[in-house]
PyMOL Python script that loads the backbone (N, CA, C, O; Angstrom):
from pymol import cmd

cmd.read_pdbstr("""\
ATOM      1  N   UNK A   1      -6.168 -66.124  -4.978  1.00  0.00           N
ATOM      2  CA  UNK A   1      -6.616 -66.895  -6.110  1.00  0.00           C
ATOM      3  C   UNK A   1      -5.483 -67.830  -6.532  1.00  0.00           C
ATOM      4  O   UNK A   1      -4.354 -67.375  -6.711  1.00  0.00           O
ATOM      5  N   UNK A   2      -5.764 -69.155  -6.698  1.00  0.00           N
ATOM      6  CA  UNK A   2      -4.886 -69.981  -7.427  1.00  0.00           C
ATOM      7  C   UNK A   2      -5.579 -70.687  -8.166  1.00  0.00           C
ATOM      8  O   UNK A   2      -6.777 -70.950  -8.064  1.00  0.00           O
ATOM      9  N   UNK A   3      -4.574 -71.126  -9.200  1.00  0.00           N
ATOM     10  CA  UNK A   3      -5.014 -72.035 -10.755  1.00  0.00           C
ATOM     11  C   UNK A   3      -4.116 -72.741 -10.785  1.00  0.00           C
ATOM     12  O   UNK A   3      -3.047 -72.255 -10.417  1.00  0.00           O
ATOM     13  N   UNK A   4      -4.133 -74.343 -11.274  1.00  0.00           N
ATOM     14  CA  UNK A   4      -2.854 -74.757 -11.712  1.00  0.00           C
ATOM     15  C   UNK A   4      -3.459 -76.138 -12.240  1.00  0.00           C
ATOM     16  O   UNK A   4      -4.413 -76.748 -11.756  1.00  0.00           O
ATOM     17  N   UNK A   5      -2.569 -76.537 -13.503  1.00  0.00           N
ATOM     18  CA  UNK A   5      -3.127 -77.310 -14.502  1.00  0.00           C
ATOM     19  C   UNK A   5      -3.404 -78.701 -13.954  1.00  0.00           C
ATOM     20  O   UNK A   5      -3.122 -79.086 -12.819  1.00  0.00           O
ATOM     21  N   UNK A   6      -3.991 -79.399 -14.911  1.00  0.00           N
ATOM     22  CA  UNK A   6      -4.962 -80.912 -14.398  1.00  0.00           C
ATOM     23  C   UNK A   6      -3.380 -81.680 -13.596  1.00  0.00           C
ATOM     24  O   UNK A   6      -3.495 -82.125 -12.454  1.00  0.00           O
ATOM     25  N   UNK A   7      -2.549 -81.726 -14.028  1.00  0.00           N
ATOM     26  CA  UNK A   7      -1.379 -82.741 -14.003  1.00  0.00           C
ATOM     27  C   UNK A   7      -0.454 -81.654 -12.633  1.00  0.00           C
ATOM     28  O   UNK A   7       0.391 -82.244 -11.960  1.00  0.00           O
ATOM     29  N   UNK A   8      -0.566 -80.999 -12.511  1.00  0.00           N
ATOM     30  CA  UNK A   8      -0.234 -80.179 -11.113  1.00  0.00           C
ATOM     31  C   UNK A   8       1.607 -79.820 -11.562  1.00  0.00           C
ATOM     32  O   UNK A   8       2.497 -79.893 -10.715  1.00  0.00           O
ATOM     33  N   UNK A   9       1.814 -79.513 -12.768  1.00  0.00           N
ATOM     34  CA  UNK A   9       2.877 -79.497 -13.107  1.00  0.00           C
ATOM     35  C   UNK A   9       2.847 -77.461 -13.318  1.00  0.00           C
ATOM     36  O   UNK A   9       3.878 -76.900 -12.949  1.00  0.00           O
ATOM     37  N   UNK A  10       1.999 -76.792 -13.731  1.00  0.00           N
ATOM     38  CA  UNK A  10       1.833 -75.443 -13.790  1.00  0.00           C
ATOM     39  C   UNK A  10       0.845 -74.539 -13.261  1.00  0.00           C
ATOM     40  O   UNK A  10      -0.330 -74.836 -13.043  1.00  0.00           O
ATOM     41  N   UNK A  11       1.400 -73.391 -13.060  1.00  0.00           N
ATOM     42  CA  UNK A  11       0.293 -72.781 -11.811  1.00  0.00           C
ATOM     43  C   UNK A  11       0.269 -71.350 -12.110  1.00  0.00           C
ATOM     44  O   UNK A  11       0.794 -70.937 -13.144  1.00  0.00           O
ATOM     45  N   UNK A  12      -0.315 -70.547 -11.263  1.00  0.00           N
ATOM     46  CA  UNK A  12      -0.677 -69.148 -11.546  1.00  0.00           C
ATOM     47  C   UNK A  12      -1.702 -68.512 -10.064  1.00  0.00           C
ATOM     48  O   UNK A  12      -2.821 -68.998  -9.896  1.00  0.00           O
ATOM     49  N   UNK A  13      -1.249 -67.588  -9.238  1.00  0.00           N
ATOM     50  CA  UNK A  13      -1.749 -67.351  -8.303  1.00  0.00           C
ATOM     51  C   UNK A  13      -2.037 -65.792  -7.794  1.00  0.00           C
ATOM     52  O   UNK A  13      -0.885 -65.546  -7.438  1.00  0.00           O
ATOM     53  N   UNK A  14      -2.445 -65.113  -7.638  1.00  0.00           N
ATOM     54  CA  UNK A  14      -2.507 -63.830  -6.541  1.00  0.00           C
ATOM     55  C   UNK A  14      -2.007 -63.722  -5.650  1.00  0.00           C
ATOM     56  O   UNK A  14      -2.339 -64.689  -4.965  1.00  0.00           O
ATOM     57  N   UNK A  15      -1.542 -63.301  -5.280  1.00  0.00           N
ATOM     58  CA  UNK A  15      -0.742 -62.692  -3.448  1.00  0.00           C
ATOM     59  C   UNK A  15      -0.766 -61.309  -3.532  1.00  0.00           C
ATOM     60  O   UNK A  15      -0.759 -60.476  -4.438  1.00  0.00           O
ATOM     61  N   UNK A  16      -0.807 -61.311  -1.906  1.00  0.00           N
ATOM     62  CA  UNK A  16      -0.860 -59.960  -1.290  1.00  0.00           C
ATOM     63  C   UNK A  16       0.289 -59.585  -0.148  1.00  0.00           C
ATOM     64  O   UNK A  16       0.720 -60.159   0.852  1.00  0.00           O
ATOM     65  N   UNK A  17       0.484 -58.677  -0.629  1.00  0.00           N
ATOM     66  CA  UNK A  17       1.868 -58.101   0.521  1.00  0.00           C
ATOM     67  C   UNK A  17       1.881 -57.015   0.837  1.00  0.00           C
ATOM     68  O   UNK A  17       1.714 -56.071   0.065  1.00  0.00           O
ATOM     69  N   UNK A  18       2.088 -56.931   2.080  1.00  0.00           N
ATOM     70  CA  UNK A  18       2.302 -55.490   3.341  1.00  0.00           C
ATOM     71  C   UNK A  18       3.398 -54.916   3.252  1.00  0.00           C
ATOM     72  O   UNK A  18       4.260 -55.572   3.837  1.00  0.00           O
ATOM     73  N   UNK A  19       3.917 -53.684   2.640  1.00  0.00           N
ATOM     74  CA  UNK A  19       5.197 -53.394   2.842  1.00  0.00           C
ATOM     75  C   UNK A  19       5.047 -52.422   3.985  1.00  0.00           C
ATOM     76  O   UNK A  19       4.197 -51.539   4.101  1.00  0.00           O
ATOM     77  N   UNK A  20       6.465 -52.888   5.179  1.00  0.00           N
ATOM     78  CA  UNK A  20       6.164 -52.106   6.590  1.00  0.00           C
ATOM     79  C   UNK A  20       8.041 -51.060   6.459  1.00  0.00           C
ATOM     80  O   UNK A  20       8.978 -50.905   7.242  1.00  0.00           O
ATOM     81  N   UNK A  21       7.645 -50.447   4.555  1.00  0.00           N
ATOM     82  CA  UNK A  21       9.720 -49.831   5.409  1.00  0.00           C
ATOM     83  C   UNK A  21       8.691 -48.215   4.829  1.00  0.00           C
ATOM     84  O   UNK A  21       9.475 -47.283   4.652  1.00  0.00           O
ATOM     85  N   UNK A  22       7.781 -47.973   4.656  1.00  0.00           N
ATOM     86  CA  UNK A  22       7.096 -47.114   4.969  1.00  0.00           C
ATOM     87  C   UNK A  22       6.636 -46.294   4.067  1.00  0.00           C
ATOM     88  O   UNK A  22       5.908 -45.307   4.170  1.00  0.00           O
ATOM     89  N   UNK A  23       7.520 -47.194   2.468  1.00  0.00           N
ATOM     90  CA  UNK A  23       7.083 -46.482   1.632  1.00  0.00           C
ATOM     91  C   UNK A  23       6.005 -46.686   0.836  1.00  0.00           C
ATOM     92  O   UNK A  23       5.523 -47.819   0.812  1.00  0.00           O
ATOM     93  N   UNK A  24       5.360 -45.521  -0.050  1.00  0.00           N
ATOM     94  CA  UNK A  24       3.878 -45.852  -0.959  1.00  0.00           C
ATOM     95  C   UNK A  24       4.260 -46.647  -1.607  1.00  0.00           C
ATOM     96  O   UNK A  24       5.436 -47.009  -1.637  1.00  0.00           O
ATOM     97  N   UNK A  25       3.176 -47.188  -2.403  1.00  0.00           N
ATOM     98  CA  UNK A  25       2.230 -48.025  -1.257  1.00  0.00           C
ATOM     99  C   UNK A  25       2.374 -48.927  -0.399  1.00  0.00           C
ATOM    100  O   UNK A  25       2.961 -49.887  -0.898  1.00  0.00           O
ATOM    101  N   UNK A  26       2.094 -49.085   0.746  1.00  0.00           N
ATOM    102  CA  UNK A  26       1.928 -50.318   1.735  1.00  0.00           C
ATOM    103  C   UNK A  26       1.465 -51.366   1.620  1.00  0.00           C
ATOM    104  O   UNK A  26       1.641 -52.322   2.375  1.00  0.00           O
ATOM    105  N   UNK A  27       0.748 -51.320   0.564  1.00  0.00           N
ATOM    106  CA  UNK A  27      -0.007 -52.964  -0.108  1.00  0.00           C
ATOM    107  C   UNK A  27      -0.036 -53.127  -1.215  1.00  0.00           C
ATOM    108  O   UNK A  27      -0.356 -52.216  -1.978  1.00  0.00           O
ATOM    109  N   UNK A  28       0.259 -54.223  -1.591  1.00  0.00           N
ATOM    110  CA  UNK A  28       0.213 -54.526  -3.263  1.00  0.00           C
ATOM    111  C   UNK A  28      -0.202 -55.806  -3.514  1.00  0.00           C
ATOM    112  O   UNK A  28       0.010 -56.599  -2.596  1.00  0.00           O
ATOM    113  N   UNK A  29      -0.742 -56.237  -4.511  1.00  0.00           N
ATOM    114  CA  UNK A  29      -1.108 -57.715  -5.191  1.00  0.00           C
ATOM    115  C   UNK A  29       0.152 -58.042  -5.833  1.00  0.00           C
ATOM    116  O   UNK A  29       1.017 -57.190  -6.038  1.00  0.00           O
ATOM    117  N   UNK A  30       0.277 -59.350  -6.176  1.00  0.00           N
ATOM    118  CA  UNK A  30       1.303 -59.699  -6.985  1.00  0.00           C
ATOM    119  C   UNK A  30       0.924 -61.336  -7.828  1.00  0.00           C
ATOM    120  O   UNK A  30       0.379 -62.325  -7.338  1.00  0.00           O
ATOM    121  N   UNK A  31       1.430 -61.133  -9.178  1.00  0.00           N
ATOM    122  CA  UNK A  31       1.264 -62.610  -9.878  1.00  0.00           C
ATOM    123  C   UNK A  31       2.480 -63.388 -10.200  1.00  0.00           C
ATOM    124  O   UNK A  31       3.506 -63.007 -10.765  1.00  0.00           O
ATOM    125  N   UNK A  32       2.122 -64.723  -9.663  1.00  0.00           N
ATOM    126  CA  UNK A  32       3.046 -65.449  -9.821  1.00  0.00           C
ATOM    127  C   UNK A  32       2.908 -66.358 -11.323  1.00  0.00           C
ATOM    128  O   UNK A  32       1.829 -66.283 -11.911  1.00  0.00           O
ATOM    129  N   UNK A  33       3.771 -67.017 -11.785  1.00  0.00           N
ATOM    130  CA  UNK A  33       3.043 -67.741 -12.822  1.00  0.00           C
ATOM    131  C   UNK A  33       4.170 -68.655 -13.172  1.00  0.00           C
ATOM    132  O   UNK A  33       5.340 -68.278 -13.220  1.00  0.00           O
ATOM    133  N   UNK A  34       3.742 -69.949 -13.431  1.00  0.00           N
ATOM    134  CA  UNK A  34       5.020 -71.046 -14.306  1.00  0.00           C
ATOM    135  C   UNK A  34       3.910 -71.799 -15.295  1.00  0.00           C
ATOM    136  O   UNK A  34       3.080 -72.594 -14.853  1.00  0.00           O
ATOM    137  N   UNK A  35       4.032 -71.383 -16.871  1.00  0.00           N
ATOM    138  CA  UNK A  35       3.635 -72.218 -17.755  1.00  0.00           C
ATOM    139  C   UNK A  35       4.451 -72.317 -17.980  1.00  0.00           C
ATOM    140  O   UNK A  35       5.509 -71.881 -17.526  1.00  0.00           O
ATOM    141  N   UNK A  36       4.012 -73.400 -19.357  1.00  0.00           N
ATOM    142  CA  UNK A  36       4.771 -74.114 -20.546  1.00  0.00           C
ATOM    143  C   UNK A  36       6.187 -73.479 -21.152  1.00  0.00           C
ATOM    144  O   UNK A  36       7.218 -74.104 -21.402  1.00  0.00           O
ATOM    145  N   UNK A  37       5.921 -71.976 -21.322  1.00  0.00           N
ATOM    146  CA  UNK A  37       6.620 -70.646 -21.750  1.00  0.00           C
ATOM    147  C   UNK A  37       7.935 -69.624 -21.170  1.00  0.00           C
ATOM    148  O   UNK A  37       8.984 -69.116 -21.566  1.00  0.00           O
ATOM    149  N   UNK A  38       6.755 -69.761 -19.504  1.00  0.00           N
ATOM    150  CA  UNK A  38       7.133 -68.875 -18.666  1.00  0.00           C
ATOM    151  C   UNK A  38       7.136 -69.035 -17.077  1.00  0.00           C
ATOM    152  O   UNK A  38       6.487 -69.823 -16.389  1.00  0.00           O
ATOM    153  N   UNK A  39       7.802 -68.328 -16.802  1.00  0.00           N
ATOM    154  CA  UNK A  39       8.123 -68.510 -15.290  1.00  0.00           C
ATOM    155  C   UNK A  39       8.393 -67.170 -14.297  1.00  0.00           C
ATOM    156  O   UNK A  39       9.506 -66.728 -14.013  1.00  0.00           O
ATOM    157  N   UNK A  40       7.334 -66.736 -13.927  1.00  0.00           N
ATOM    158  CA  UNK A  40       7.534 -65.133 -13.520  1.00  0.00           C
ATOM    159  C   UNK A  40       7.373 -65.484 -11.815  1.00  0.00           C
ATOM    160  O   UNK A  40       6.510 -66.256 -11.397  1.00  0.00           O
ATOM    161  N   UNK A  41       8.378 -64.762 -10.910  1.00  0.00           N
ATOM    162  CA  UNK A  41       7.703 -64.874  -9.431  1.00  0.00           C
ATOM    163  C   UNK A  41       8.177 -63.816  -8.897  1.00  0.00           C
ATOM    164  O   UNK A  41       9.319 -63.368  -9.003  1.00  0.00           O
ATOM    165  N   UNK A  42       7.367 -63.441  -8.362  1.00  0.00           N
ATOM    166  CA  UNK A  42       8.014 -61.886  -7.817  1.00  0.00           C
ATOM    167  C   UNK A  42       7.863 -60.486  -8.738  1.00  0.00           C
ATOM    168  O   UNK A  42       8.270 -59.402  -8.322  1.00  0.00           O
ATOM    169  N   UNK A  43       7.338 -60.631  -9.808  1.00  0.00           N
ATOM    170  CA  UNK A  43       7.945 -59.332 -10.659  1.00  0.00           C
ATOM    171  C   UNK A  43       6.767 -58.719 -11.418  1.00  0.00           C
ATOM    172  O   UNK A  43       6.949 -57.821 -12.241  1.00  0.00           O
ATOM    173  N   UNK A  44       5.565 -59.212 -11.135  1.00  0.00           N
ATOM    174  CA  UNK A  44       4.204 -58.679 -11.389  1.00  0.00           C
ATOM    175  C   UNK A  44       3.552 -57.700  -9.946  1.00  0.00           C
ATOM    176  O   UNK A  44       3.239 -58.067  -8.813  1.00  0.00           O
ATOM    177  N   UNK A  45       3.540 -56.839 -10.363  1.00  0.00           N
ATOM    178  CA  UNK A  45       3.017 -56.225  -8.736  1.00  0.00           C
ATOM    179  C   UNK A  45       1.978 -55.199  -8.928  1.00  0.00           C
ATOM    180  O   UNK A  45       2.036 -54.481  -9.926  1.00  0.00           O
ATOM    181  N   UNK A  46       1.230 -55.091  -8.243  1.00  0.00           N
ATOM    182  CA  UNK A  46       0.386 -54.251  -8.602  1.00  0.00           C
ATOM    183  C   UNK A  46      -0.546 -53.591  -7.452  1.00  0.00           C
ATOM    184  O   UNK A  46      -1.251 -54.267  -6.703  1.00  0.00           O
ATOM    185  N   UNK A  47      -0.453 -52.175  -7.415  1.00  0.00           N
ATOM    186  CA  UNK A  47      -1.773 -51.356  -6.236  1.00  0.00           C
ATOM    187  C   UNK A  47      -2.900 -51.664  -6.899  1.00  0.00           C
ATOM    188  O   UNK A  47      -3.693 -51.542  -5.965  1.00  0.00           O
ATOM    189  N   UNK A  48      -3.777 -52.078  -8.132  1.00  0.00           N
ATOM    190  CA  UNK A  48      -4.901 -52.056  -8.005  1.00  0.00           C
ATOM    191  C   UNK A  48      -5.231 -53.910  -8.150  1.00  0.00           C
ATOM    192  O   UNK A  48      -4.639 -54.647  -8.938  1.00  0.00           O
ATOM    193  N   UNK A  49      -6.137 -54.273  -7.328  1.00  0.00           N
ATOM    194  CA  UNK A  49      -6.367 -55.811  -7.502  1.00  0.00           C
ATOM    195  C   UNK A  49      -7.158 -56.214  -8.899  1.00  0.00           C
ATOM    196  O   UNK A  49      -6.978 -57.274  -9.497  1.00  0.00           O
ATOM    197  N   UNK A  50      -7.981 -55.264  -9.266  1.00  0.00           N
ATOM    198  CA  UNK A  50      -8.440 -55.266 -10.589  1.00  0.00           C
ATOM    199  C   UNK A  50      -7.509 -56.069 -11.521  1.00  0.00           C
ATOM    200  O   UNK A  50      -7.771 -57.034 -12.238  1.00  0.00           O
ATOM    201  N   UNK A  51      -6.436 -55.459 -11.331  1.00  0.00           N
ATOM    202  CA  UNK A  51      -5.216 -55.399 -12.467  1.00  0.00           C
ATOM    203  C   UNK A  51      -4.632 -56.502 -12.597  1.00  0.00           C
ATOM    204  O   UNK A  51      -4.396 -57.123 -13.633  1.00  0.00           O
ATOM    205  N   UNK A  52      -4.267 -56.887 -10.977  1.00  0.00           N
ATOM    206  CA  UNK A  52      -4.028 -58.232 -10.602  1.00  0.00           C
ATOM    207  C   UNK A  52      -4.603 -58.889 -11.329  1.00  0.00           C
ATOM    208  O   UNK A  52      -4.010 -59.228 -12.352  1.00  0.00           O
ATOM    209  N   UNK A  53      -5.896 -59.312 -11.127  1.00  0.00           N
ATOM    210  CA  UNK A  53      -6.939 -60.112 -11.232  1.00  0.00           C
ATOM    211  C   UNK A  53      -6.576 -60.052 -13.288  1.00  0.00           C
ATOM    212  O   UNK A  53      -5.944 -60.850 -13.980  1.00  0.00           O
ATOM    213  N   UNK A  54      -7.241 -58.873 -13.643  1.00  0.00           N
ATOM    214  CA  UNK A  54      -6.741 -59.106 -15.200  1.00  0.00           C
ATOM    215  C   UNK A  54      -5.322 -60.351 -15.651  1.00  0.00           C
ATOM    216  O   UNK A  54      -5.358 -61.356 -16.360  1.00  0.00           O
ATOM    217  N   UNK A  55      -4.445 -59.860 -15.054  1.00  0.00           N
ATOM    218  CA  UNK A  55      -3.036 -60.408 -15.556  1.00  0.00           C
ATOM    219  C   UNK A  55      -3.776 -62.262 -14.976  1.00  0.00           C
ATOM    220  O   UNK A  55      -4.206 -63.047 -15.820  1.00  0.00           O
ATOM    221  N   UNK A  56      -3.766 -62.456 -14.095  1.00  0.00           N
ATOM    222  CA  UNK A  56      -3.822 -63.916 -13.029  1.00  0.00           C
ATOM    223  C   UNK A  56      -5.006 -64.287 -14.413  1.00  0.00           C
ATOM    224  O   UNK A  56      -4.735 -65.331 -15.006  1.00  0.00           O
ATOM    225  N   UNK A  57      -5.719 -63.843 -14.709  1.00  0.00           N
ATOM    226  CA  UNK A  57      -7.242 -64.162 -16.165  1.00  0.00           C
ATOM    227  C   UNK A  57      -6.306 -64.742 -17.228  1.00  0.00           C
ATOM    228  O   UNK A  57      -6.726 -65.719 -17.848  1.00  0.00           O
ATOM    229  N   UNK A  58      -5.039 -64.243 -17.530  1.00  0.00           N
ATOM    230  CA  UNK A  58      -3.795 -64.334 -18.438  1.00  0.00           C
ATOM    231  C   UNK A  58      -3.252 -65.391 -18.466  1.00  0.00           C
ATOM    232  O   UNK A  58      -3.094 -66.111 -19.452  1.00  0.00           O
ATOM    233  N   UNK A  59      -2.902 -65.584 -17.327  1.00  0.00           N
ATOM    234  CA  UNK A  59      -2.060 -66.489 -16.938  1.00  0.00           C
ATOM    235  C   UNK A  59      -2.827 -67.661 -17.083  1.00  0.00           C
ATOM    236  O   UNK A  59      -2.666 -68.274 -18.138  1.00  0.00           O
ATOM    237  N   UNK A  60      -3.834 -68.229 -16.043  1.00  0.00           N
ATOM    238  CA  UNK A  60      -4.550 -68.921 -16.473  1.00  0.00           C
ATOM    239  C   UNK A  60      -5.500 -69.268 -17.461  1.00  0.00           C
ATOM    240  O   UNK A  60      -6.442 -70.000 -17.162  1.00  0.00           O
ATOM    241  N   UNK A  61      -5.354 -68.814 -18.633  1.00  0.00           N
ATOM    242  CA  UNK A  61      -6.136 -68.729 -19.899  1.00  0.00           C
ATOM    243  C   UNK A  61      -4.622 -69.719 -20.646  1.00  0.00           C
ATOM    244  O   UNK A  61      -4.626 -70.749 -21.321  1.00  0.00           O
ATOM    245  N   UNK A  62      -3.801 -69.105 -20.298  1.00  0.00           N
ATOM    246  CA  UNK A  62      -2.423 -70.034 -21.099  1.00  0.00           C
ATOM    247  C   UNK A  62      -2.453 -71.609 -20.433  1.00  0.00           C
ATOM    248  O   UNK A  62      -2.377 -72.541 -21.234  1.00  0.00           O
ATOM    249  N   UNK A  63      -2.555 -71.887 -19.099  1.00  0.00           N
ATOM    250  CA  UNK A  63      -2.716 -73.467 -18.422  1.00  0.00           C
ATOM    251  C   UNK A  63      -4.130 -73.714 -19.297  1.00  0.00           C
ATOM    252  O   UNK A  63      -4.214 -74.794 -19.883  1.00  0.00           O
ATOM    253  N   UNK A  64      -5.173 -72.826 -19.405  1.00  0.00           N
ATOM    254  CA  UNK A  64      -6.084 -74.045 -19.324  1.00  0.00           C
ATOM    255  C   UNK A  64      -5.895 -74.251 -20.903  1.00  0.00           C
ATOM    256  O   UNK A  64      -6.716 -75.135 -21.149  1.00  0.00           O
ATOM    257  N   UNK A  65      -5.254 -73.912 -22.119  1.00  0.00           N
ATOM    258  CA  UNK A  65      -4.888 -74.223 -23.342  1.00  0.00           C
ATOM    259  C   UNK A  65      -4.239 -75.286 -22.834  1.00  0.00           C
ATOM    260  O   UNK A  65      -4.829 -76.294 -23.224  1.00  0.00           O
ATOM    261  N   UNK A  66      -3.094 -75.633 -21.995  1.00  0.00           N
ATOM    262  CA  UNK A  66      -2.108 -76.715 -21.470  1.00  0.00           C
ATOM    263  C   UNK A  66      -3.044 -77.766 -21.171  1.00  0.00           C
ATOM    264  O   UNK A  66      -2.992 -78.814 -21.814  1.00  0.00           O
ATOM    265  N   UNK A  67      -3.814 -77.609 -20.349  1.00  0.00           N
ATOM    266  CA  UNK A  67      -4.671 -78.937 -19.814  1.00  0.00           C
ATOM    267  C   UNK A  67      -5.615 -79.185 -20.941  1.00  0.00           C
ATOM    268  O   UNK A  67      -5.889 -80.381 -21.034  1.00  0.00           O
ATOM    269  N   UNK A  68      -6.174 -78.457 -21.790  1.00  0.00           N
ATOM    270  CA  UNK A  68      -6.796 -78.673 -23.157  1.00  0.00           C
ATOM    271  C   UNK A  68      -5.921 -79.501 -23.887  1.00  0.00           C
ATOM    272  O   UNK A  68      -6.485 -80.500 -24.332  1.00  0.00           O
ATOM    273  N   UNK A  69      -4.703 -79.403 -24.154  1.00  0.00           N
ATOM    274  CA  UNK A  69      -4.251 -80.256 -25.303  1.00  0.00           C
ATOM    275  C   UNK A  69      -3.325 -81.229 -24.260  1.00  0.00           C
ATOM    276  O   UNK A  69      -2.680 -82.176 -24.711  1.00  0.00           O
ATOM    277  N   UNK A  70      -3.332 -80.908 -22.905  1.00  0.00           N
ATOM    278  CA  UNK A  70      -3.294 -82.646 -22.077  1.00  0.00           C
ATOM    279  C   UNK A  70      -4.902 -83.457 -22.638  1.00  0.00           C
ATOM    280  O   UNK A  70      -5.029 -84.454 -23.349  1.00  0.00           O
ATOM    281  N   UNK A  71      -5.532 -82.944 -22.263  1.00  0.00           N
ATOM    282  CA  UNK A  71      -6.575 -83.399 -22.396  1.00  0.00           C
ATOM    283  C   UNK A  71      -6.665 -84.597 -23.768  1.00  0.00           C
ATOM    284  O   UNK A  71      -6.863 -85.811 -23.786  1.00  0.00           O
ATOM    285  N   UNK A  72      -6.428 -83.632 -24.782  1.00  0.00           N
ATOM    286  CA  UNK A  72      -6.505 -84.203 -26.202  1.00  0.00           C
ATOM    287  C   UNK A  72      -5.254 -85.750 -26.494  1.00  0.00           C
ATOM    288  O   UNK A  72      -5.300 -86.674 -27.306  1.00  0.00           O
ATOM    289  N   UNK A  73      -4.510 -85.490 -25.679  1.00  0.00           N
ATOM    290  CA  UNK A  73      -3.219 -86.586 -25.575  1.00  0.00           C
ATOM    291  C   UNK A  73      -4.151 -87.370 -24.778  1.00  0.00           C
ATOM    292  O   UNK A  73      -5.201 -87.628 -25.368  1.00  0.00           O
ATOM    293  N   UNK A  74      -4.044 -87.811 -23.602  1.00  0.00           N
ATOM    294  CA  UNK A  74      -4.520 -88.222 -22.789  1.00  0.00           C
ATOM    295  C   UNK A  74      -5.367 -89.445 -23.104  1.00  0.00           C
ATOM    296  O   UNK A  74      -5.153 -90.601 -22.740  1.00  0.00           O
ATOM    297  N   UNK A  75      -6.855 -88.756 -24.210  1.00  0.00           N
ATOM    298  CA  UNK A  75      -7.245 -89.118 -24.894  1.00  0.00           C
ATOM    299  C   UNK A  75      -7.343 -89.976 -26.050  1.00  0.00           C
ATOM    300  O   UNK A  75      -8.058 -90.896 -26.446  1.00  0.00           O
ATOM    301  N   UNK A  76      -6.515 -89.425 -26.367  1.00  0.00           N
ATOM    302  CA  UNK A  76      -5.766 -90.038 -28.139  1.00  0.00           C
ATOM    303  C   UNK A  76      -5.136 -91.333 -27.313  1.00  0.00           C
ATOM    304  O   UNK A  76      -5.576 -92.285 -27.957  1.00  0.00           O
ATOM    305  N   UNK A  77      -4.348 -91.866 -26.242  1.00  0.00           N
ATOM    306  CA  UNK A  77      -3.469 -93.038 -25.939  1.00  0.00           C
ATOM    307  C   UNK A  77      -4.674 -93.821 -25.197  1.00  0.00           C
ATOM    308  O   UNK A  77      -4.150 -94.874 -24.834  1.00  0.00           O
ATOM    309  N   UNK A  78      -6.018 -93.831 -24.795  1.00  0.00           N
ATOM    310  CA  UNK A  78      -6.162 -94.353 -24.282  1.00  0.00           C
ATOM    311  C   UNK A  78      -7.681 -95.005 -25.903  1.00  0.00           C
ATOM    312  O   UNK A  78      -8.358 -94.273 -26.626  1.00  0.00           O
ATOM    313  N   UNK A  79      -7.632 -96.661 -25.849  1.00  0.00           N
ATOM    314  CA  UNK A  79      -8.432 -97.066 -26.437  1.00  0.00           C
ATOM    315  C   UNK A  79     -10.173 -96.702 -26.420  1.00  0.00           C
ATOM    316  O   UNK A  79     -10.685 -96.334 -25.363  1.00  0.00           O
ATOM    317  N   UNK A  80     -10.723 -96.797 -27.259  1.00  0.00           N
ATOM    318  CA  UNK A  80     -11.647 -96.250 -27.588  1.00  0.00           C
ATOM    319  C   UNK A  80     -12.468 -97.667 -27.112  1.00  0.00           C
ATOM    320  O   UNK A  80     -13.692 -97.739 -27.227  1.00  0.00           O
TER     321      UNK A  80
END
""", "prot")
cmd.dss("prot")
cmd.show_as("cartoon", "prot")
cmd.util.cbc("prot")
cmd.orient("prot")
């Protein structure tokens, strides 16, 4: 899954990774994220994708506020 705002400046994604050194678990999801705020890569991890999926709902709920009040600028400079 990826998201990332109208202007391609912030993003938010899912990944999946195989760990092969043998320890539990062997697979995990993970969220990446760079808003306005924040900048997380690597440090969201998770065995259930559910969970994933919750947090990545998060993340992108904060961009699309970002591209909402791009939106509203955007707007406002250009003549009516």
């Amino acid at each position: 899954m990826y998201f990332e705002s109208k202007d391609g400046k912030y993003h938010t994604s899912v990944n999946y990774v195989k760990f092969k050194d043998g320890e539990e678990p062997t697979e995990m999801w993970f969220v990446d994220a760079h808003t306005e705020k924040d900048y997380v890569m690597d440090e969201d991890f998770f065995s259930d994708y559910d969970d994933a999926v919750s947090t990545f709902e998060n993340w992108k709920s904060d961009i699309m506020k970002y591209n909402f009040k791009l939106n509203l600028i955007c707007h406002s400079i250009l003549p009516i």
